[in-house]
N, C-alpha and C positions, 0 to 999 in steps of 0.2 A: 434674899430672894432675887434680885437687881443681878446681882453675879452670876447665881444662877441663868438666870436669862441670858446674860451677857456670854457666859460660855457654852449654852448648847450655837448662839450665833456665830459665835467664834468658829466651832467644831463645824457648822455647814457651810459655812465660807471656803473653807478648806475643799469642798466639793466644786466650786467654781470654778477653781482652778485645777492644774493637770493634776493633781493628788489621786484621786478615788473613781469620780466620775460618777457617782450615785446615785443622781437625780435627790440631793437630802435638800439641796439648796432649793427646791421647788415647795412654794407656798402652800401647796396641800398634804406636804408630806411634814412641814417644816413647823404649819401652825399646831398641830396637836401636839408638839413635840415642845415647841418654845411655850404652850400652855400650860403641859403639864409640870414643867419647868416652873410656871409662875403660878402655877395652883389653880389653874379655870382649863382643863383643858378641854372641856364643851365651847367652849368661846373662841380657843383658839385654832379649831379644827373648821369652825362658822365662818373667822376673818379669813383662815386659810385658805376655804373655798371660795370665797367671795374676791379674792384677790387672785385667783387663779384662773376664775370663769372672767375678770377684766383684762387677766393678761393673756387669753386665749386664743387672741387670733396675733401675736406675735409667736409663733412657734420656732425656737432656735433649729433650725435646718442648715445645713452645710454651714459655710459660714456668715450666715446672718446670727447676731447676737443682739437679740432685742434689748436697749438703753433702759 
């Protein structure tokens, strides 16, 4: 189940950089995804939002890329 997880993170890493461009790499799209991956994906659609409404006034614009 570990691997599993560990490979859907792999797969949206690939979106950060110039590969895809997806927006997969974003916490609310990312936690239902890496949840249902680990078996809880009610939980992890919850941390995804909750981790997306903290990182929401960092908004990647031109070239600002939020740390």
């Amino acid at each position: 189940m570990l691997a599993a997880g560990a490979a859907v993170v792999a797969a949206a890493e690939l979106d950060s950089t110039l590969a895809f461009q997806l927006m997969v790499s974003r916490p609310i799209v990312l936690g239902p995804i890496l949840g249902l991956a680990l078996g809880n994906p009610l939980l992890g659609a919850f941390v995804g939002l909750v981790v997306e409404l903290l990182s929401h006034a960092k908004i990647p614009i031109g070239g600002l890329v939020p740390a």
